[in-house]
C-alpha positions in Angstrom: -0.7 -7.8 -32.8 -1.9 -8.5 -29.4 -3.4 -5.7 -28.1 -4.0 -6.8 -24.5 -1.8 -5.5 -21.9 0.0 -8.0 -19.4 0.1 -7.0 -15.3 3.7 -6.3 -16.1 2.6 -3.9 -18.8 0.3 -2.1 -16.8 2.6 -1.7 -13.9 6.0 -0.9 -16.0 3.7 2.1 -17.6 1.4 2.7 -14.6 1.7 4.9 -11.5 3.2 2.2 -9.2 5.2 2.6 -6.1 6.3 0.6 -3.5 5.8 1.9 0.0 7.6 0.6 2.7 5.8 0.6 6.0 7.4 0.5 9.5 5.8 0.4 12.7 6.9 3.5 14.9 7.2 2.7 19.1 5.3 5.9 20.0 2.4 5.2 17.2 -0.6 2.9 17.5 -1.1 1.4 14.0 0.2 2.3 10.8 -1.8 5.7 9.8 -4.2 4.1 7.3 -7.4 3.6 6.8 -8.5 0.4 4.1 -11.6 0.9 2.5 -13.8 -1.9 2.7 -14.9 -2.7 -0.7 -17.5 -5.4 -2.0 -14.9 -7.0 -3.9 -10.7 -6.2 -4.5 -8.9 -4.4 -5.2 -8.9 -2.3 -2.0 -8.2 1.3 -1.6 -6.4 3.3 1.0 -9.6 5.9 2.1 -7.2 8.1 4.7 -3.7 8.3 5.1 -3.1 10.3 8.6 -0.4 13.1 8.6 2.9 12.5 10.7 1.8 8.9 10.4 4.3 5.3 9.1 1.8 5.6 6.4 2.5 8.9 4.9 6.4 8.5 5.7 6.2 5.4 3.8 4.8 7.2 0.9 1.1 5.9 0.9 -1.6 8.5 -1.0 -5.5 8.2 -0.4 -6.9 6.2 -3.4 -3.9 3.8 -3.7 -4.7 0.3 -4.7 -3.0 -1.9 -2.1 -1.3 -4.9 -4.0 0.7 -6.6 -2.2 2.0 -7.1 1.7 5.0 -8.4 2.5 4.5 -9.9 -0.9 1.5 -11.8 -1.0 -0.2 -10.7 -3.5 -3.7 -9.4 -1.9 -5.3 -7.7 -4.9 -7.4 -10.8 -5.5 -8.6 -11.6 -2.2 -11.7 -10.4 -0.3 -11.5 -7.7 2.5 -11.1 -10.0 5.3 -8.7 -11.5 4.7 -6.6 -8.4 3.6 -7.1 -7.8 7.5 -6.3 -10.8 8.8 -2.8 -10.8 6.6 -2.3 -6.9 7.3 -2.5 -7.9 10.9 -0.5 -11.0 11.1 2.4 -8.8 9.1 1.9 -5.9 12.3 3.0 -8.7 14.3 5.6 -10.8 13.1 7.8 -7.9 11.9 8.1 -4.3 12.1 8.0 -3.8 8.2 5.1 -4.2 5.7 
């Protein structure tokens, strides 16, 4: 028996939500602050109250997987900004 669990494994019997994001007109940014780690995954360190990001459903310590699905739990901090970004403005949902 195999016992090593797939991605699909973990999420089906993990925590996972998705959390959909929408800029606001009267809000700069999206109410979250991403934790710059050494390597991914990367964590959501603040979510701000009365903020997209807490309407949206986003906790402090989440992992952030995906946006706008690409997949950025592989890829190094930087470039989770530069994608989180070019999602801000190319469409009001992330």
């Amino acid at each position: 028996m195999n016992k090593t669990k797939s991605n699909a494994d973990i999420f089906r019997n993990g925590n996972v939500c998705l959390c959909l994001l929408c800029t606001w007109p009267n809000y700069k940014g999206l109410g979250f602050h991403l934790m710059e780690c050494s390597q991914p995954p990367h964590l959501i360190s603040l979510v701000e109250s009365n903020s997209p990001a807490a309407a949206g459903g986003l906790k402090i310590w989440d992992v952030l997987i995906a946006i706008n699905n690409k997949t950025v739990s592989n890829i190094d901090y930087a470039q989770v900004i530069v994608i989180l970004n070019a999602a801000r403005k190319n469409t009001h949902r992330l």
